[in-house]
N, C-alpha and C positions, 0 to 999 in steps of 0.2 A: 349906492343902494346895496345893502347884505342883506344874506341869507336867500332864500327859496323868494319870500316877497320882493325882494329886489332884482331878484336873477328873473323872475317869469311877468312883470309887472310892465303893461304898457306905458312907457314911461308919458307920449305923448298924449294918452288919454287923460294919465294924473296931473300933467301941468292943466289941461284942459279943466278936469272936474275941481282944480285947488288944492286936489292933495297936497302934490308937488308947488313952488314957485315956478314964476315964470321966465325961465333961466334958455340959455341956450340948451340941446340937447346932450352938447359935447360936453358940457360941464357934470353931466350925470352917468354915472360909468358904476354896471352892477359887478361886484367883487367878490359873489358868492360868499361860503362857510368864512365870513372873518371873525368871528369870536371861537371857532375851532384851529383857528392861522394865528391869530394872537397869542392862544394859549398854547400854541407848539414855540412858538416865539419864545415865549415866556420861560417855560420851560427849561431853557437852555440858554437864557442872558444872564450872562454876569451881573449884578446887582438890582436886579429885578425884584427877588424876595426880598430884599431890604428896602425897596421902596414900598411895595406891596405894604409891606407890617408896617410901615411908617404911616398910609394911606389908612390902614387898617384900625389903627392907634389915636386918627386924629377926625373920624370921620364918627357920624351919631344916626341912627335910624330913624325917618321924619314920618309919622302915622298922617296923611294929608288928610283923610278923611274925618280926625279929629279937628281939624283946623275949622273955626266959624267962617270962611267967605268959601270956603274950597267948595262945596258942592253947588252954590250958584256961580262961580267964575267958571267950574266945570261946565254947569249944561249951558251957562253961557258961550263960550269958546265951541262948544258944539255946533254951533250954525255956521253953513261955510255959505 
């Protein structure tokens, strides 16, 4: 689990309510700022920016909300 939601989150409550699966607890480990740990990563790997631009290059913007079933499989999938 990242960030602040993950680091303060009772884990044992959210397997309880469904947030979470129902996993052992050991399998769920909070690892704090990781998209701030990634990008210091990033940062400083060798060929990173070349996969990035390649990701960058091959990848398209998807408006889901233009989609026709998206807003019923949405508030469907809402019931836990």
């Amino acid at each position: 689990m990242a960030g602040a939601f993950g680091s303060y989150m009772d884990i044992s409550n959210a397997i309880k309510t469904g947030l979470l699966p129902n996993v052992p607890l050991s399998k769920i480990t909070p690892i704090g700022n990781s998209s701030g740990l990634g990008a210091c990563r990033f940062a400083v790997a060798d060929g990173l920016w070349t996969l990035a631009d390649y990701v960058r290059k091959n990848t398209a913007h998807m408006e889901l909300a233009t989609h026709k079933d998206f807003q019923s499989k949405f508030i469907k999938n809402l019931e836990f």
